[in-house]
N, CA, C and O atoms as a MOPAC input file, in Angstrom:
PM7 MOZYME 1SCF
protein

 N    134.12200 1   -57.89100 1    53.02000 1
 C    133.39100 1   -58.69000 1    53.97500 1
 C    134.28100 1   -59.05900 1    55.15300 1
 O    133.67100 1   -59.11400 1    56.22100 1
 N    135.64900 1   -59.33900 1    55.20800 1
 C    136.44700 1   -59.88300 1    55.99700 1
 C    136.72600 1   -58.84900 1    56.72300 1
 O    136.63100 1   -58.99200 1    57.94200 1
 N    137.08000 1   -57.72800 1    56.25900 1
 C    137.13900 1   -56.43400 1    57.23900 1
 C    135.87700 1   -56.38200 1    58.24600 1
 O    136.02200 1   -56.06100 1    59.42600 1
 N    134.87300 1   -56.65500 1    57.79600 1
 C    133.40700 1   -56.08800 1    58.67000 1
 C    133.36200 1   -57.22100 1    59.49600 1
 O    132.91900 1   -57.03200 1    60.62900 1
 N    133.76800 1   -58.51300 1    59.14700 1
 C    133.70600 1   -59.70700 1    60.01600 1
 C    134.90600 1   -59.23600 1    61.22500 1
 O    134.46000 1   -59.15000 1    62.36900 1
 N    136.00200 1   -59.01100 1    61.08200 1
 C    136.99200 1   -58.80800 1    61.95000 1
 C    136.95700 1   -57.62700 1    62.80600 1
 O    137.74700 1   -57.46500 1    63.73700 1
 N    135.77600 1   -56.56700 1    62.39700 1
 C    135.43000 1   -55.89900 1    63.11900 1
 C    134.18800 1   -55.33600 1    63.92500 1
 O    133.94900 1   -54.19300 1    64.31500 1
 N    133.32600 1   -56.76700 1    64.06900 1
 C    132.50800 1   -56.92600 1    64.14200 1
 C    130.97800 1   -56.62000 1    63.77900 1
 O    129.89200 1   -56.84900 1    64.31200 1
 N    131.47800 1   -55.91800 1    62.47400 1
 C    130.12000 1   -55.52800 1    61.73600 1
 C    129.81600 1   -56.32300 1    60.80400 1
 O    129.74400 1   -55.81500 1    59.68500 1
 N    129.64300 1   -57.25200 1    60.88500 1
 C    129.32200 1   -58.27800 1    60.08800 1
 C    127.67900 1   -57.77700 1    59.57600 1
 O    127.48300 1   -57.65000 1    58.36800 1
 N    126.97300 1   -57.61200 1    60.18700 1
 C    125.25900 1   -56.86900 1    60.36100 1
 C    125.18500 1   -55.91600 1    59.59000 1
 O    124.48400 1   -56.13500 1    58.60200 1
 N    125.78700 1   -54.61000 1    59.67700 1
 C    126.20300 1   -53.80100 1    59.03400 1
 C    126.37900 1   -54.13400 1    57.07900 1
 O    125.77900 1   -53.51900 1    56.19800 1
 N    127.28700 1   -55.16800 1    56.90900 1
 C    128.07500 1   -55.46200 1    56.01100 1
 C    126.83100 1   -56.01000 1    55.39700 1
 O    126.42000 1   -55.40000 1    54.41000 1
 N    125.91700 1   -57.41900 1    55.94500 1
 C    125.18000 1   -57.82000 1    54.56100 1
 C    123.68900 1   -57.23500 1    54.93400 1
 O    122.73700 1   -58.01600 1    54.92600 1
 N    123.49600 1   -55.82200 1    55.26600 1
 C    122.51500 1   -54.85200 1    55.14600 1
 C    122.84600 1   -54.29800 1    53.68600 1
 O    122.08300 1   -54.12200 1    52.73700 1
 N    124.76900 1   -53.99000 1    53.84400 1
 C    124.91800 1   -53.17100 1    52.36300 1
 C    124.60800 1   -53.84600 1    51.68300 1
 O    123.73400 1   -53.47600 1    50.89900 1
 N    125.12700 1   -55.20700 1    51.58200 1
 C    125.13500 1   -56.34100 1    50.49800 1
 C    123.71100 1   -56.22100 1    49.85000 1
 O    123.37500 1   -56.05500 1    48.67700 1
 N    122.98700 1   -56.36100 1    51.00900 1
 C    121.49500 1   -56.78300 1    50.76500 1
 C    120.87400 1   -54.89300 1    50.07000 1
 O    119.72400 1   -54.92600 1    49.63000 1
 N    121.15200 1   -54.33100 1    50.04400 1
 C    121.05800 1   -53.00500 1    49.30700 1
 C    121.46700 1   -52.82200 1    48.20300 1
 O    120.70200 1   -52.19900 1    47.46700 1
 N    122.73400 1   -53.24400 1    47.64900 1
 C    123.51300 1   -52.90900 1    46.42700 1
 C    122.87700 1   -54.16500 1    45.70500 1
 O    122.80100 1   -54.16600 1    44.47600 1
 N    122.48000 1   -55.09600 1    46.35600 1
 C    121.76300 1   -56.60100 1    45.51500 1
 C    120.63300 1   -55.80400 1    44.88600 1
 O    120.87500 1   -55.50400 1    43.71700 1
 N    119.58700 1   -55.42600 1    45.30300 1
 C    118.83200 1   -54.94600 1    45.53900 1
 C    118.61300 1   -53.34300 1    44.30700 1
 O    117.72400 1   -53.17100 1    43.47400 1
 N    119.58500 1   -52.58200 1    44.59300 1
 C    119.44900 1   -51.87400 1    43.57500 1
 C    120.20500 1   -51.97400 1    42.04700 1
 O    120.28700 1   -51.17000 1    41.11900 1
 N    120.66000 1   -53.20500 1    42.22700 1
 C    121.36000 1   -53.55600 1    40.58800 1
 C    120.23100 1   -54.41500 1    40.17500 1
 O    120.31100 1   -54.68700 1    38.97700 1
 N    118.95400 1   -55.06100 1    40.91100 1
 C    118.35200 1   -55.64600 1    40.79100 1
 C    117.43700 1   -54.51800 1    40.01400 1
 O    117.27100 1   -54.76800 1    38.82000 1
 N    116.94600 1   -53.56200 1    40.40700 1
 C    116.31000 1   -52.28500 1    39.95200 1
 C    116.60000 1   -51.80700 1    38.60500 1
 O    115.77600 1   -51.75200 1    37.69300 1
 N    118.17400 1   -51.36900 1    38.52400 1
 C    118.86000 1   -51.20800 1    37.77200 1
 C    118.89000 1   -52.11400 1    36.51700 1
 O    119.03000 1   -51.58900 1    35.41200 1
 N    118.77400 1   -53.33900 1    36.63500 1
 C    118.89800 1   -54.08700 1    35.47600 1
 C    117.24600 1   -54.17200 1    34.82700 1
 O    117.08900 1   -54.24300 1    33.60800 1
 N    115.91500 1   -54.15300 1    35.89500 1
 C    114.99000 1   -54.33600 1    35.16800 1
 C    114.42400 1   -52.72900 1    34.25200 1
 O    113.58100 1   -52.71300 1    33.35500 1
 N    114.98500 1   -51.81300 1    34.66800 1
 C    115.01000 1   -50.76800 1    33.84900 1
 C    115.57100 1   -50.60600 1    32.52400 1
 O    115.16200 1   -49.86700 1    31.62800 1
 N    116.92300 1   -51.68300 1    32.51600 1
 C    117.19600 1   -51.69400 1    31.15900 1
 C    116.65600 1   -53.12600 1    30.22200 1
 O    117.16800 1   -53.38600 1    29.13400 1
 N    115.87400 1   -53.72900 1    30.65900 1
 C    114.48800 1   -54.68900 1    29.88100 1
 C    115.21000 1   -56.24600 1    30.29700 1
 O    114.98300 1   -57.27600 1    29.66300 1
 N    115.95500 1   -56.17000 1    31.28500 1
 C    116.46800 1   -57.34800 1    31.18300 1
 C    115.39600 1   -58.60700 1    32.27500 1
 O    114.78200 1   -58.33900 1    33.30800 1
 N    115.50000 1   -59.89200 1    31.59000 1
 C    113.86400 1   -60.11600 1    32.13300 1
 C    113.97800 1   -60.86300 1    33.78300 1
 O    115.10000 1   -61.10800 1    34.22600 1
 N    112.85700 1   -61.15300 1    34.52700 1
 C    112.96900 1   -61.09900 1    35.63100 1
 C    113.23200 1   -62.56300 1    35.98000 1
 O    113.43000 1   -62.87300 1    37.15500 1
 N    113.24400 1   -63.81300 1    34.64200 1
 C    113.35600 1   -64.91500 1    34.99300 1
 C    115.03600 1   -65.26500 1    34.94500 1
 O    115.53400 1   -66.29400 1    35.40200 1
 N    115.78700 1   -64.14500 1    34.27500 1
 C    116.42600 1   -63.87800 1    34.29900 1
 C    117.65500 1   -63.37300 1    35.52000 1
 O    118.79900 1   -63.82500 1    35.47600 1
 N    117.33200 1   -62.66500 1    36.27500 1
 C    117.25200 1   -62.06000 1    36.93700 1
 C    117.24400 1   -62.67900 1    38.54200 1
 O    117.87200 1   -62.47500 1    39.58100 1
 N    116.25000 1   -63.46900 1    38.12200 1
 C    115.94100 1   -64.57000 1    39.40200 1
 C    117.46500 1   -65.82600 1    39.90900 1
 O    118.10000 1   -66.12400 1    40.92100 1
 N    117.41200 1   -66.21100 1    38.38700 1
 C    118.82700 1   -66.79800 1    38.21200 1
 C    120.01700 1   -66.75000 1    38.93500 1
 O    120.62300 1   -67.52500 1    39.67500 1
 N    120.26600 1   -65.03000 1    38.28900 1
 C    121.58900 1   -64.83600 1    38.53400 1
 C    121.36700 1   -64.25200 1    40.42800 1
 O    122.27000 1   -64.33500 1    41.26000 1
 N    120.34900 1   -63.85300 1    40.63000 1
 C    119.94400 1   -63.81800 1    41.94500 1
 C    120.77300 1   -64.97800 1    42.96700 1
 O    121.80400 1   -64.91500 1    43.63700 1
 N    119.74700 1   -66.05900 1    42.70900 1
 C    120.16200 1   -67.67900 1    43.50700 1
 C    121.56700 1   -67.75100 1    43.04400 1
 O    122.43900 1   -67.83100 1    43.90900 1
 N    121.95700 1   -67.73000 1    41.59600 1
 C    123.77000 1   -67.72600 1    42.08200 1
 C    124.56500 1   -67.08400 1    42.71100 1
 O    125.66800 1   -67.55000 1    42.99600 1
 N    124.09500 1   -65.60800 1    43.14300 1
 C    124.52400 1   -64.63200 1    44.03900 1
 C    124.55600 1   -64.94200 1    45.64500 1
 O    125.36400 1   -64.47900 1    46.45000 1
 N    123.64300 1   -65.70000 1    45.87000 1
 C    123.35100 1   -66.14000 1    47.49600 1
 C    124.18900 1   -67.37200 1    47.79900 1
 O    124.49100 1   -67.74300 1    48.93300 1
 N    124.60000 1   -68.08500 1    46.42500 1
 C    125.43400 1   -69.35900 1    47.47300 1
 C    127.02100 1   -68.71600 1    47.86400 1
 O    127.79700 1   -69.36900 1    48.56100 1

């Protein structure tokens, strides 16, 4: 993150973020893990 901030891709950087969130999010409900679950560890991911 500090690299993309110092080089001004900060935009760039939490597009990936917001992608790799996103497909582990995918990833985990494929293997049965539940979505209230999920939601959780979500909101602890964003602070």
């Amino acid at each position: 993150r500090i690299f993309y901030e110092r080089h001004g891709r900060t935009e760039q950087y939490r597009a990936w973020a917001a992608r790799i969130k996103e497909e582990r999010r995918v990833f985990l409900l494929k293997m049965g893990v539940e979505e209230e679950i999920l939601d959780q560890v979500h909101y602890r991911l964003a602070l």
